[in-house]
N, CA, C and O atoms as a MOPAC input file, in Angstrom:
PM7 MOZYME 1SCF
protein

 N    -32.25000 1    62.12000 1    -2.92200 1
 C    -31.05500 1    61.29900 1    -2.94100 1
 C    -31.22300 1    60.08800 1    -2.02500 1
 O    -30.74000 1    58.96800 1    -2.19100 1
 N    -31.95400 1    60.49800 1    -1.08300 1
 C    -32.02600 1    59.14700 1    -0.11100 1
 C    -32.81900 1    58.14600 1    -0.29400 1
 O    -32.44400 1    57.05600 1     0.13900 1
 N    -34.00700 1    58.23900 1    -0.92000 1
 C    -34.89200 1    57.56700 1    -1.63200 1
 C    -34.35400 1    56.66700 1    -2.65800 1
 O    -34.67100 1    55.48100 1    -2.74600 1
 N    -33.28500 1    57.44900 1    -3.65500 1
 C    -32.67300 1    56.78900 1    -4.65200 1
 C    -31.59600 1    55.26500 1    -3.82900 1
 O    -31.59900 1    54.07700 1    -4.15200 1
 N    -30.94400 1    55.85200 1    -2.92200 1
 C    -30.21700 1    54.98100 1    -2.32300 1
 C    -31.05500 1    53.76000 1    -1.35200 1
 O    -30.61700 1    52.66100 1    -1.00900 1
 N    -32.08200 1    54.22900 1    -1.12400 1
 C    -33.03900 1    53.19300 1    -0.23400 1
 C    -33.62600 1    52.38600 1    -1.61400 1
 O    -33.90500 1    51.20000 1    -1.44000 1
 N    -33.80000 1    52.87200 1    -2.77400 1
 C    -34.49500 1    52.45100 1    -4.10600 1
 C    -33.37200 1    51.32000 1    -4.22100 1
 O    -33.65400 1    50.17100 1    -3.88400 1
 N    -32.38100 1    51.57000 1    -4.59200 1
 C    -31.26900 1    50.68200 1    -5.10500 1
 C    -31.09200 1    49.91100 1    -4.01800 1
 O    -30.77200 1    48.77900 1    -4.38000 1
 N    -31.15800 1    50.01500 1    -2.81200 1
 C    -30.48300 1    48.83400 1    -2.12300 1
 C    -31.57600 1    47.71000 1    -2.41500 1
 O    -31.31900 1    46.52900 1    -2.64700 1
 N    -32.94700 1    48.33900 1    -2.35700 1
 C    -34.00500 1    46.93400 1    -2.33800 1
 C    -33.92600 1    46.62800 1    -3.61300 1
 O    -34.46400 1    45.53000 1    -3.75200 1
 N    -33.58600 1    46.97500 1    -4.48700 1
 C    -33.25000 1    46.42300 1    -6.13400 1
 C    -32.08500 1    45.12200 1    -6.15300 1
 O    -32.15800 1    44.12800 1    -6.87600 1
 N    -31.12700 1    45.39200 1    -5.26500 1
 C    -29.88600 1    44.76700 1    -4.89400 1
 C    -30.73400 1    43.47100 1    -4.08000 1
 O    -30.88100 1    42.30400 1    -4.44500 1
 N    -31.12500 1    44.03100 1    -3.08400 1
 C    -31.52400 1    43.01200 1    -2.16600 1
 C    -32.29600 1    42.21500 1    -2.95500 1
 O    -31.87100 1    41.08200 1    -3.17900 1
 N    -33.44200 1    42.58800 1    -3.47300 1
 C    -34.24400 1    41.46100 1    -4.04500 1
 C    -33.53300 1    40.45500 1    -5.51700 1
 O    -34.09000 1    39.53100 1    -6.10900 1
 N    -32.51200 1    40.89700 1    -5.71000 1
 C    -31.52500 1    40.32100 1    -7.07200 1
 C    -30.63400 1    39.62800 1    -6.15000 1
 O    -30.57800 1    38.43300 1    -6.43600 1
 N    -29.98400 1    39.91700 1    -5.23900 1
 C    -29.46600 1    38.49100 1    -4.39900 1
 C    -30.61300 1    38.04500 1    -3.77300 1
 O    -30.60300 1    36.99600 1    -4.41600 1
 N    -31.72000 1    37.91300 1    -2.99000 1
 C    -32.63200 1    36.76500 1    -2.67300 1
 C    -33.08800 1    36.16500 1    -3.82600 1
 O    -33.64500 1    35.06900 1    -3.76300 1
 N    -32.98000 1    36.54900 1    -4.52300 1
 C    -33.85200 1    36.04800 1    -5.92600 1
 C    -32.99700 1    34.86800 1    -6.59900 1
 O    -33.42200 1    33.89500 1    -7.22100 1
 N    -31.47700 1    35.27700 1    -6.25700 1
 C    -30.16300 1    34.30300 1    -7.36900 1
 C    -30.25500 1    33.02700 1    -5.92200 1
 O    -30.09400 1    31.80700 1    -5.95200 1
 N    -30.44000 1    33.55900 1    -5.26000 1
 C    -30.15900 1    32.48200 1    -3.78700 1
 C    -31.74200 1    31.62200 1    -3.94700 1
 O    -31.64900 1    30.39700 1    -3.86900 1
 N    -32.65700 1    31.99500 1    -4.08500 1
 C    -33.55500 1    31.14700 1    -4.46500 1
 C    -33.48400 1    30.03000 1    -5.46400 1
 O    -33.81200 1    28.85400 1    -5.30400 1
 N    -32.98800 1    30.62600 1    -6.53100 1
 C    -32.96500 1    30.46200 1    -7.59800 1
 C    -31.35200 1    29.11000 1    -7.71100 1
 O    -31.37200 1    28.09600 1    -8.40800 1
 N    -30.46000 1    29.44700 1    -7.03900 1
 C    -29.44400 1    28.33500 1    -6.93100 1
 C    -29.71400 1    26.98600 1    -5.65000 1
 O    -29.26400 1    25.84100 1    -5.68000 1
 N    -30.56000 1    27.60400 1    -4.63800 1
 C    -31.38400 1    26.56100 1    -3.72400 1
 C    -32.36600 1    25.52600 1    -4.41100 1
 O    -32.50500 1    24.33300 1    -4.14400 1
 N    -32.92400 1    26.19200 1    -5.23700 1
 C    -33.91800 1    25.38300 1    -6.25100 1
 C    -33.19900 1    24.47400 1    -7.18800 1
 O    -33.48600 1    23.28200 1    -7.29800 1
 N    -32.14800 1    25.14000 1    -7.93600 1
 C    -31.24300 1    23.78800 1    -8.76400 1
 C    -30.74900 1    22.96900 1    -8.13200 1
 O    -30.65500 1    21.81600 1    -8.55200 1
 N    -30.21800 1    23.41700 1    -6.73500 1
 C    -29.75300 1    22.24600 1    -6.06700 1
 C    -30.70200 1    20.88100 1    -5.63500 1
 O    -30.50000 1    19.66800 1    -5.58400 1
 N    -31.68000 1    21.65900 1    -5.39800 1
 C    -32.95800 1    20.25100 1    -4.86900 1
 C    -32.92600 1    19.82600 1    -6.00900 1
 O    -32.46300 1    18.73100 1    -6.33100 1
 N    -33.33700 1    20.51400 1    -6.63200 1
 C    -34.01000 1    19.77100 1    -8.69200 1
 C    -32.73600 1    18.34900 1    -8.51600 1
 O    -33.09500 1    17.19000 1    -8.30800 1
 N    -31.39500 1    18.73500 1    -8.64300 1
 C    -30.21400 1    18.11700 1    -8.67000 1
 C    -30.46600 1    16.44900 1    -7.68000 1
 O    -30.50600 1    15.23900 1    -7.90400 1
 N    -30.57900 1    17.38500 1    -6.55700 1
 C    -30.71700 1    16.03100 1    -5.46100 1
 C    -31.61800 1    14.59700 1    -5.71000 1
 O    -31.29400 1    13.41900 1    -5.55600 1
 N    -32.93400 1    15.24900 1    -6.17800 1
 C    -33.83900 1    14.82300 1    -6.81100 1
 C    -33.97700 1    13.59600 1    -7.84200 1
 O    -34.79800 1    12.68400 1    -7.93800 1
 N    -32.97600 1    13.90900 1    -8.48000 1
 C    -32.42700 1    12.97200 1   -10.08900 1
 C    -32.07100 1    11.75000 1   -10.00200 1
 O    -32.42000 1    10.84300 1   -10.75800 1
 N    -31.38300 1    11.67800 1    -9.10500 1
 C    -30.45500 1    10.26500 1    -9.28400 1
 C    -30.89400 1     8.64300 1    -8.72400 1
 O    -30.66500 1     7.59100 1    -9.32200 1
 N    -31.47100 1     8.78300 1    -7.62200 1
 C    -31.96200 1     7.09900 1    -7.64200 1
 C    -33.20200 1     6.91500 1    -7.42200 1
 O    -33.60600 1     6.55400 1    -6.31700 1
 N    -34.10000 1     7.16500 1    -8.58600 1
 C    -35.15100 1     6.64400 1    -9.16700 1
 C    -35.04600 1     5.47300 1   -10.13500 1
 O    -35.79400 1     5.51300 1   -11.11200 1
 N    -34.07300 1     4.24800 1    -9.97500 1
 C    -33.86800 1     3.38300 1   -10.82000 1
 C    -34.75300 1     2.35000 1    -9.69700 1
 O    -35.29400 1     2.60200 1    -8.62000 1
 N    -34.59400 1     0.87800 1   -10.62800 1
 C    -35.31900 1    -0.18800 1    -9.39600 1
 C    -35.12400 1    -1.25900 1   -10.48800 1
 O    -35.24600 1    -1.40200 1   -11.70500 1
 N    -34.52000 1    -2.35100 1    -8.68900 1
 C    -34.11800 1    -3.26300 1    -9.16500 1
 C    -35.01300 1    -4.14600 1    -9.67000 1
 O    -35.54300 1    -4.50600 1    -8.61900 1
 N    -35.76400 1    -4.97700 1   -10.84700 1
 C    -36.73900 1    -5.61000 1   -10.77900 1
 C    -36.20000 1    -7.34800 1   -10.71100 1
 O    -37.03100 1    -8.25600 1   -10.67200 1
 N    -35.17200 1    -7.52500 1   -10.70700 1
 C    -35.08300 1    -9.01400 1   -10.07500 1
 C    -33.28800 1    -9.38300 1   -10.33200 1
 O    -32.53600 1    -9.19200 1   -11.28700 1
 N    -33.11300 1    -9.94300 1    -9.07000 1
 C    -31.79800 1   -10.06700 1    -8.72700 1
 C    -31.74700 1   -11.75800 1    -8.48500 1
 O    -32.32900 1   -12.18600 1    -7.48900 1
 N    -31.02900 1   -12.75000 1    -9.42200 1
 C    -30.78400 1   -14.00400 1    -8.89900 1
 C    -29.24500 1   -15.00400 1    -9.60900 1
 O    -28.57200 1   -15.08200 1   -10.63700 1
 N    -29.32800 1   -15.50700 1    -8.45700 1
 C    -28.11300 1   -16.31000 1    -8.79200 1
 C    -28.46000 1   -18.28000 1   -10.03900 1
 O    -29.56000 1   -18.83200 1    -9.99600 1
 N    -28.13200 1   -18.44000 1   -10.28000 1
 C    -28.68300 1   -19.46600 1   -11.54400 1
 C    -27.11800 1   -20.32700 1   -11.82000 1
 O    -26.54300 1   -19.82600 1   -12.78700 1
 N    -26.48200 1   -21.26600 1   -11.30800 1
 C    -25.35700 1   -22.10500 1   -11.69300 1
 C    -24.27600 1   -21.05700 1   -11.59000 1
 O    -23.54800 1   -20.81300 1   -12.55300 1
 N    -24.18100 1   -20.53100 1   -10.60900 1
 C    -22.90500 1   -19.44300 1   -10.44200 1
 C    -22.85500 1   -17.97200 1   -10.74800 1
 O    -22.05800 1   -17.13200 1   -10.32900 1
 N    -24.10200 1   -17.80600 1   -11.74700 1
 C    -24.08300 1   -16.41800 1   -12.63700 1
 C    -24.98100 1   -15.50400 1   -11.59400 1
 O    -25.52500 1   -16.12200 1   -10.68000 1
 N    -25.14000 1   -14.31700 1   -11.65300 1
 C    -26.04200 1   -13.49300 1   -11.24900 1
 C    -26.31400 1   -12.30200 1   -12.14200 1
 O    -25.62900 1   -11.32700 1   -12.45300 1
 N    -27.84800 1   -12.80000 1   -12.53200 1
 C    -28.69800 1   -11.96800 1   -13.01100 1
 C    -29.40100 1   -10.95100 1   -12.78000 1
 O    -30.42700 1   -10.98500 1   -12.10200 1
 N    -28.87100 1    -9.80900 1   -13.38100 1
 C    -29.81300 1    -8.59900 1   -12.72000 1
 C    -30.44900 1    -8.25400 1   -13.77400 1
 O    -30.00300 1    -8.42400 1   -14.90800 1
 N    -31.96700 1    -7.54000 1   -13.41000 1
 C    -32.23400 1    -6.56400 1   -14.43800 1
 C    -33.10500 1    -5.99400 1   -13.73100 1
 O    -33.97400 1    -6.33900 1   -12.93000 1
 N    -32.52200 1    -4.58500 1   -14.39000 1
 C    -33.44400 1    -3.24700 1   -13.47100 1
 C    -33.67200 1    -2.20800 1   -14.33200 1
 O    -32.99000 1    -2.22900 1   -15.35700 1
 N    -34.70200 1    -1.00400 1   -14.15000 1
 C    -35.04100 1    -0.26300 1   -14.75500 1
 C    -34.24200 1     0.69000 1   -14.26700 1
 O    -33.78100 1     0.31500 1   -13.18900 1
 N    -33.74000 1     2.12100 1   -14.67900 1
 C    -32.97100 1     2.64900 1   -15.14300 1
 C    -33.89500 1     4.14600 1   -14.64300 1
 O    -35.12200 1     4.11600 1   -14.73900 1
 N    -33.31900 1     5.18100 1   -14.21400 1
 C    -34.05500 1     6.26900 1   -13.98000 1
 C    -34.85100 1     6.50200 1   -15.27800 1
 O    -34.60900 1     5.98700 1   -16.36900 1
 N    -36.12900 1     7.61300 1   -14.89100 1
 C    -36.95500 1     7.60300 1   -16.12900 1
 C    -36.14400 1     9.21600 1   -16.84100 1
 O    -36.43900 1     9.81900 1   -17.87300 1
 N    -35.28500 1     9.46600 1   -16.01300 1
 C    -34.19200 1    10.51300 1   -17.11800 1
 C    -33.40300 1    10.29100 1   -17.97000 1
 O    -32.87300 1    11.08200 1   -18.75000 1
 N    -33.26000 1     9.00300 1   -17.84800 1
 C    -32.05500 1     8.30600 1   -19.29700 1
 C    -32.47400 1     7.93000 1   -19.95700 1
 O    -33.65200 1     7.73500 1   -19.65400 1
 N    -32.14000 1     7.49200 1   -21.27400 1
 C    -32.85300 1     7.38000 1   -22.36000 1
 C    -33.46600 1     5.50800 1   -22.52000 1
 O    -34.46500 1     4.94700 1   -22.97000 1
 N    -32.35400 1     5.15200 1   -21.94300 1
 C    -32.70200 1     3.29700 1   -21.39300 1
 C    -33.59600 1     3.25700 1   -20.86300 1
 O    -33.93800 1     4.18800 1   -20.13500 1
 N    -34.55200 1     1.80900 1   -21.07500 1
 C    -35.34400 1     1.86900 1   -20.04200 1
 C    -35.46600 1     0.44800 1   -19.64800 1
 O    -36.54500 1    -0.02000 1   -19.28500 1
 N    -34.28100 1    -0.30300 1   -19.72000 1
 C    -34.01600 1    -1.54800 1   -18.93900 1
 C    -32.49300 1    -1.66700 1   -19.12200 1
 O    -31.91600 1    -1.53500 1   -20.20100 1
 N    -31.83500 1    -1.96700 1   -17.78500 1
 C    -30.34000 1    -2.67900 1   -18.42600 1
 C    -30.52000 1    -4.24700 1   -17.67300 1
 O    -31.33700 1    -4.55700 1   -16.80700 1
 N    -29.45700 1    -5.11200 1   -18.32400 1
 C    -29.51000 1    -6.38400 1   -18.00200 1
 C    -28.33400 1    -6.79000 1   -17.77800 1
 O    -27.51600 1    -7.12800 1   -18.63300 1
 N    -28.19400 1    -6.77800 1   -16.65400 1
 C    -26.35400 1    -7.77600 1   -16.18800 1
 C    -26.19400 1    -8.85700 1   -15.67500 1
 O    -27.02400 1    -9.26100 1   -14.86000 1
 N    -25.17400 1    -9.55300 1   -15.98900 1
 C    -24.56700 1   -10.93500 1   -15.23600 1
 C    -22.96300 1   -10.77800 1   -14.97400 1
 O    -21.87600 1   -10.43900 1   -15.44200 1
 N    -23.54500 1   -11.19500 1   -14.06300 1
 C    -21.85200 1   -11.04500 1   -12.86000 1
 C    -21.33600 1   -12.48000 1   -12.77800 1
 O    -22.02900 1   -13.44800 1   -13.09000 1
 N    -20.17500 1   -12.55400 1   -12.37300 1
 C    -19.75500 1   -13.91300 1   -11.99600 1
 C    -18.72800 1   -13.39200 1   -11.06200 1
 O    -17.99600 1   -12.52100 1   -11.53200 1
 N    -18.54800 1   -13.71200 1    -9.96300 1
 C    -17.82700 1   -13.93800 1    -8.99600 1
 C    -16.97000 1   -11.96400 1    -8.51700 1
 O    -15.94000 1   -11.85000 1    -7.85400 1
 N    -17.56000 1   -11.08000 1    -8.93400 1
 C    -17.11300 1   -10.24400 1    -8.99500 1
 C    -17.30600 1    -9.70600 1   -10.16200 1
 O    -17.51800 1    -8.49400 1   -10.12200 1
 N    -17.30400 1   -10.28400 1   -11.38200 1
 C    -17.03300 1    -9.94300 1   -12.91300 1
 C    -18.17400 1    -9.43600 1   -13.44900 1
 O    -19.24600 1    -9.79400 1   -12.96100 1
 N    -18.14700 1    -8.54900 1   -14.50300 1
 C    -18.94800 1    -8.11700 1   -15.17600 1
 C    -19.00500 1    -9.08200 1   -16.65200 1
 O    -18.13600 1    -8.97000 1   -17.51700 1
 N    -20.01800 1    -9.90500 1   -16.75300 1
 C    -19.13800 1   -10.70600 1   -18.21300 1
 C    -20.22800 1   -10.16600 1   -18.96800 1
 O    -20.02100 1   -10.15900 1   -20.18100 1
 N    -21.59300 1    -9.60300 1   -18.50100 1
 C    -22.37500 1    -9.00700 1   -19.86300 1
 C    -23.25300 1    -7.82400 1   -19.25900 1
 O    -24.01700 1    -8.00000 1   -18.30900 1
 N    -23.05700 1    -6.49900 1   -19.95300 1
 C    -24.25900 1    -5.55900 1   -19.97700 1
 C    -25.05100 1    -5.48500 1   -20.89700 1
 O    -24.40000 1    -5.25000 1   -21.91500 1
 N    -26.30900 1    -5.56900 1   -21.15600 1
 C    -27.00000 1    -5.23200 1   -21.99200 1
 C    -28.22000 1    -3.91600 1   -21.60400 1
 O    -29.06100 1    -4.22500 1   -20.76100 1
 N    -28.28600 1    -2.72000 1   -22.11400 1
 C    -29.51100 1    -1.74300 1   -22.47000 1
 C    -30.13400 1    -1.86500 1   -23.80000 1
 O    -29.86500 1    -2.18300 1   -24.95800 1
 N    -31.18500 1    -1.41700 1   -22.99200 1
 C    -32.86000 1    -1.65800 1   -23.98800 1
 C    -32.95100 1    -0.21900 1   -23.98300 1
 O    -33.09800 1     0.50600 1   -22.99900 1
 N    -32.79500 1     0.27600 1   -25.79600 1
 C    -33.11900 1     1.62000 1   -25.46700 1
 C    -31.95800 1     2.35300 1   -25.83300 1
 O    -30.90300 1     1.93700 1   -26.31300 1
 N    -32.29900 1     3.47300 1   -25.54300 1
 C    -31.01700 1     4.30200 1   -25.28600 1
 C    -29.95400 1     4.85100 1   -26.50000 1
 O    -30.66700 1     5.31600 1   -27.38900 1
 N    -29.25500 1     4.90900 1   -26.68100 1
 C    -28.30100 1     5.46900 1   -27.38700 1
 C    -27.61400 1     4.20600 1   -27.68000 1
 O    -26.64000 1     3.92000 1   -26.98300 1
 N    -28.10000 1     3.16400 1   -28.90300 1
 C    -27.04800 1     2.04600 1   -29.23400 1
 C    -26.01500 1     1.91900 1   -28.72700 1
 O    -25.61500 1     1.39100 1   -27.68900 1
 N    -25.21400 1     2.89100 1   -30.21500 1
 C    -23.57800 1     2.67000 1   -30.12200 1
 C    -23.02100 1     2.85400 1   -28.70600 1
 O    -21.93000 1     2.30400 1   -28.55600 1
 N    -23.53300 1     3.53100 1   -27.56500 1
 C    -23.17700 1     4.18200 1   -26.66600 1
 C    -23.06100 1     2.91900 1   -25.90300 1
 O    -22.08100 1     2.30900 1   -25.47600 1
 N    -24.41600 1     2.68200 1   -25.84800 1
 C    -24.85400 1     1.28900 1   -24.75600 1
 C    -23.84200 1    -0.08200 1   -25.39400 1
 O    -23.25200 1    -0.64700 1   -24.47300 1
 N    -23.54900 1    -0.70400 1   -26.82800 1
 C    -23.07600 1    -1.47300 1   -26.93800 1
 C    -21.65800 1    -1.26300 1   -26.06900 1
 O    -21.19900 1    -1.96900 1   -25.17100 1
 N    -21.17700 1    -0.13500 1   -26.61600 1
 C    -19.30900 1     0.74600 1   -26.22900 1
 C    -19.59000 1    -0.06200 1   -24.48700 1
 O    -19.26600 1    -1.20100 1   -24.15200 1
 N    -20.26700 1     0.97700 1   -23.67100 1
 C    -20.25000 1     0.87900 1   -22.25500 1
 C    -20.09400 1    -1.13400 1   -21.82500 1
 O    -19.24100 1    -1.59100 1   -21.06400 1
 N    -21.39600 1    -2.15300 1   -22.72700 1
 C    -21.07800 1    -3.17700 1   -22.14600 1
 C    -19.88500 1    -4.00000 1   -22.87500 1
 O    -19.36300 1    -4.98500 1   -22.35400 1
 N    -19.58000 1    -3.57100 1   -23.92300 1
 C    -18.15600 1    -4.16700 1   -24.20500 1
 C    -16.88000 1    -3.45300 1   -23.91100 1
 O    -15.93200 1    -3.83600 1   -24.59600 1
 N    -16.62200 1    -2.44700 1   -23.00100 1
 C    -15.56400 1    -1.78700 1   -23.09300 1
 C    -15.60800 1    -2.70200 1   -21.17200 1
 O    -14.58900 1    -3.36300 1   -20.97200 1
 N    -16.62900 1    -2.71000 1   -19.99700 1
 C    -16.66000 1    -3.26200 1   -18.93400 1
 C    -16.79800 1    -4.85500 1   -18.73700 1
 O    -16.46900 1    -5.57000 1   -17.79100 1
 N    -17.28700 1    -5.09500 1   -19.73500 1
 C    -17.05700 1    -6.53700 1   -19.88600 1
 C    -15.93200 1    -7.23700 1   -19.27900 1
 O    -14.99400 1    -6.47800 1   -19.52300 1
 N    -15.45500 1    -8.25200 1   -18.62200 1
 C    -14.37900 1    -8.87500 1   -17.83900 1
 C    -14.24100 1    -8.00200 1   -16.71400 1
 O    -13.84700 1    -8.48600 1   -15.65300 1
 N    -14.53500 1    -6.66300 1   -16.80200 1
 C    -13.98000 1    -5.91200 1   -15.26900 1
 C    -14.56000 1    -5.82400 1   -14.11300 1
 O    -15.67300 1    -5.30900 1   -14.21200 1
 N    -14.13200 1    -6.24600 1   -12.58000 1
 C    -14.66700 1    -6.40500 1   -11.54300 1
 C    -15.54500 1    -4.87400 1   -11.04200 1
 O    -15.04700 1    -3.74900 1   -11.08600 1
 N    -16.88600 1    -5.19700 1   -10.59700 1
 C    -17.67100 1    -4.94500 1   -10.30400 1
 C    -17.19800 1    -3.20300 1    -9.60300 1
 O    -17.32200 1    -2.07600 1   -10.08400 1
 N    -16.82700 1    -3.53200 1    -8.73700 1
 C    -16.23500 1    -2.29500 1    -8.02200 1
 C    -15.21500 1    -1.09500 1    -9.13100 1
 O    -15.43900 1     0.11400 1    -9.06900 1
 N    -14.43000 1    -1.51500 1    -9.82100 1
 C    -13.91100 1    -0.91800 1   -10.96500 1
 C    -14.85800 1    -0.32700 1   -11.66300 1
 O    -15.08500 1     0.88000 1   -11.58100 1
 N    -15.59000 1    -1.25700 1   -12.52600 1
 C    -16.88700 1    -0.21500 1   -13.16000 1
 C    -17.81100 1     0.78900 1   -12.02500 1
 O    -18.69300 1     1.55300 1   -12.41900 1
 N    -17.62900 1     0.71300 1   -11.32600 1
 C    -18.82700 1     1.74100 1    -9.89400 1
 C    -17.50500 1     2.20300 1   -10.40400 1
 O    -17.54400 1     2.30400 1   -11.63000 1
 N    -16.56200 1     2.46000 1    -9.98900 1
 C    -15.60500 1     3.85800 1    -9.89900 1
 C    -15.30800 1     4.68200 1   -11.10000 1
 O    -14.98900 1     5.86800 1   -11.02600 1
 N    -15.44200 1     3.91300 1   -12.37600 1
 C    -15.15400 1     4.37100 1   -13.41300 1
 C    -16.50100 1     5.26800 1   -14.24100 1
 O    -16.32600 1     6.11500 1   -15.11700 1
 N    -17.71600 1     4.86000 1   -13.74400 1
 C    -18.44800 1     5.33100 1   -14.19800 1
 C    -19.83800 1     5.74300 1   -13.23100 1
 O    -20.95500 1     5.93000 1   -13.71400 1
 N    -19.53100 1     5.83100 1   -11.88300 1
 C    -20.38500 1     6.70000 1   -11.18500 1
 C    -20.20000 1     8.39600 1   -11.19200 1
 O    -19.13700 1     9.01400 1   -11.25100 1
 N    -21.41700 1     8.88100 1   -11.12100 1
 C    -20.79700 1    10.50300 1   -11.75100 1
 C    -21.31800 1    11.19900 1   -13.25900 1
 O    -21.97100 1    12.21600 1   -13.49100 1
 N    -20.62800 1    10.01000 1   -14.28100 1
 C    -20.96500 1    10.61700 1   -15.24800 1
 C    -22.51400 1    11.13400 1   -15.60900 1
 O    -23.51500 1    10.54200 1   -15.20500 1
 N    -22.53400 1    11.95000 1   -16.17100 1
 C    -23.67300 1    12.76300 1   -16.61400 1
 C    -23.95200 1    13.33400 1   -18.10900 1
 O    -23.01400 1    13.87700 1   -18.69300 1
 N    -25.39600 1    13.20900 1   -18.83100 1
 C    -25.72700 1    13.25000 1   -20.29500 1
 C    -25.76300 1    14.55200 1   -20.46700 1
 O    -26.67700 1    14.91600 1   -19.72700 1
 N    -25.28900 1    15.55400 1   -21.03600 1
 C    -25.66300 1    16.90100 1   -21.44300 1
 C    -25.96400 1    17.67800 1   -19.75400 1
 O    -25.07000 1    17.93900 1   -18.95000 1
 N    -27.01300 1    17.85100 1   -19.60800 1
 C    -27.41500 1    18.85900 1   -18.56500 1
 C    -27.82900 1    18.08800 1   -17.51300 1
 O    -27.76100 1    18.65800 1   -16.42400 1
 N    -28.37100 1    16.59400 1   -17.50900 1
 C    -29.02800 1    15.51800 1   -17.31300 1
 C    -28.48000 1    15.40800 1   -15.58600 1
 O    -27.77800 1    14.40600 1   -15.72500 1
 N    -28.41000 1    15.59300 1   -14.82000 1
 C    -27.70700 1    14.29800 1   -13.53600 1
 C    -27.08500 1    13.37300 1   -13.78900 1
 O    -25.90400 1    13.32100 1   -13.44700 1
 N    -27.55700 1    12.57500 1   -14.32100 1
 C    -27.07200 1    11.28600 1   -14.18200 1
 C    -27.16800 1    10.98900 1   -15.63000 1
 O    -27.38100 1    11.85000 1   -16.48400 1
 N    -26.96900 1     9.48600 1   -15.91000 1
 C    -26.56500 1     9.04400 1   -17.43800 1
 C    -26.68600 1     7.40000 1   -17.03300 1
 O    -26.58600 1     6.83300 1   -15.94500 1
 N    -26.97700 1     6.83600 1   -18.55400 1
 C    -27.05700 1     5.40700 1   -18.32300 1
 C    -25.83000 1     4.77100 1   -18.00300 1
 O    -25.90300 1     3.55600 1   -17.82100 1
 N    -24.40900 1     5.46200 1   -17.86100 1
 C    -23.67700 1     4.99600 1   -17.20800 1
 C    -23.67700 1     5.21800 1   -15.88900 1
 O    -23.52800 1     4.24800 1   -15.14600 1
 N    -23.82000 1     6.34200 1   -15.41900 1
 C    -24.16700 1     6.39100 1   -13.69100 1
 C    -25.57100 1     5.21900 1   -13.20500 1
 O    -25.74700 1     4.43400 1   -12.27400 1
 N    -26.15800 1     5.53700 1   -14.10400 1
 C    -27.16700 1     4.79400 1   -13.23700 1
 C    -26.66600 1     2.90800 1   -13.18300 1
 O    -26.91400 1     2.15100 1   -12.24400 1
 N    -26.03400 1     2.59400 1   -14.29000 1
 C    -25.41800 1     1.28400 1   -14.30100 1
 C    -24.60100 1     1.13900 1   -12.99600 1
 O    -24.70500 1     0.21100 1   -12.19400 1
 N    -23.95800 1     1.96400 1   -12.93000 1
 C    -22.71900 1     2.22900 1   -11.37400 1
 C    -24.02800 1     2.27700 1   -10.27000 1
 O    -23.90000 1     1.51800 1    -9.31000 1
 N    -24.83600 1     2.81100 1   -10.30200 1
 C    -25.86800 1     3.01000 1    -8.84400 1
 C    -26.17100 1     1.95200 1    -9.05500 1
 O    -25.55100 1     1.11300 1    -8.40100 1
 N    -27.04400 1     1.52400 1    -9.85600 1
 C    -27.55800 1    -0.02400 1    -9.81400 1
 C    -26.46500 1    -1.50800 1    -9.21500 1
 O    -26.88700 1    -2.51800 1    -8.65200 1
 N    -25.36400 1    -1.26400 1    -9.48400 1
 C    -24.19500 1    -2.06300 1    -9.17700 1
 C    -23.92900 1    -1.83500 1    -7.49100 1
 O    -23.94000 1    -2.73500 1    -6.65100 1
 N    -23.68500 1    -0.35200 1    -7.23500 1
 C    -23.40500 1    -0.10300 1    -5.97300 1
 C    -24.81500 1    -0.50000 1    -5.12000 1
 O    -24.64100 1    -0.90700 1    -3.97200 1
 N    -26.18700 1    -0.40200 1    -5.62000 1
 C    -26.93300 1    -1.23900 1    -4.80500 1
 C    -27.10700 1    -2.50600 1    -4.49700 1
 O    -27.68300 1    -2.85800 1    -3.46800 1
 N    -26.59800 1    -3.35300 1    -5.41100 1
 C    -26.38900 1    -4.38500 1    -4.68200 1
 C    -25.70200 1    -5.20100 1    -4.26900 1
 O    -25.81100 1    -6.42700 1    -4.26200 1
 N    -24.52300 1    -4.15900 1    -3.69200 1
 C    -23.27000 1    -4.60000 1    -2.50700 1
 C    -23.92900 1    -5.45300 1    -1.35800 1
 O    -23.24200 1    -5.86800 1    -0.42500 1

């Protein structure tokens, strides 16, 4: 009987170290995900500012292209990616100040993914406050 009960506890024990491993590990994986994007050139040109940066290599984009004006978002464009999705995202933010789109769309996430070509649009934005 005592054997059985010394049997089962290390059965127990090693099934919680094992789930605790095992949820420590998704969490790094998690941490991991999100800002692997890069800015490849940031400039101002008669008032406008031009960005274009590459996009984590987890989203399906693999360039977006923005111009700001004074706060404003007046164009997104992605290369790549999920069309209809990418057209929706730069015409639905279009006219809206900079900080609005970071709030509206930092966070979101593709299926199982971290992040999404809308988060990473919001990181890319929030980097260059």
């Amino acid at each position: 009987m005592k054997r059985i009960l010394i049997t089962a506890a290390l059965v127990l024990f090693c099934a919680a170290a094992s789930a605790q491993a095992q949820s420590n590990m998704q969490t790094v994986q998690a941490a991991q995900v999100v800002d692997d994007f890069k800015v490849v050139s940031d400039e101002v040109k008669d008032g406008v500012r031009y960005i274009v940066a590459t996009p984590s290599a987890r989203v399906c984009s693999n360039k977006i292209e923005i111009e700001i004006v004074d706060g404003i978002i007046m164009k997104v464009v992605y290369t790549r990616g999920c069309d209809g999705n990418a057209k929706g995202i730069g015409a639905l933010i279009k006219g809206m100040a900079v900080d609005e789109a970071i709030r509206r769309l930092e966070g979101i996430t593709c299926g199982k993914k971290a992040t999404s070509c809308p988060d990473q649009l919001a990181r890319i934005l929030k980097s260059l406050k």
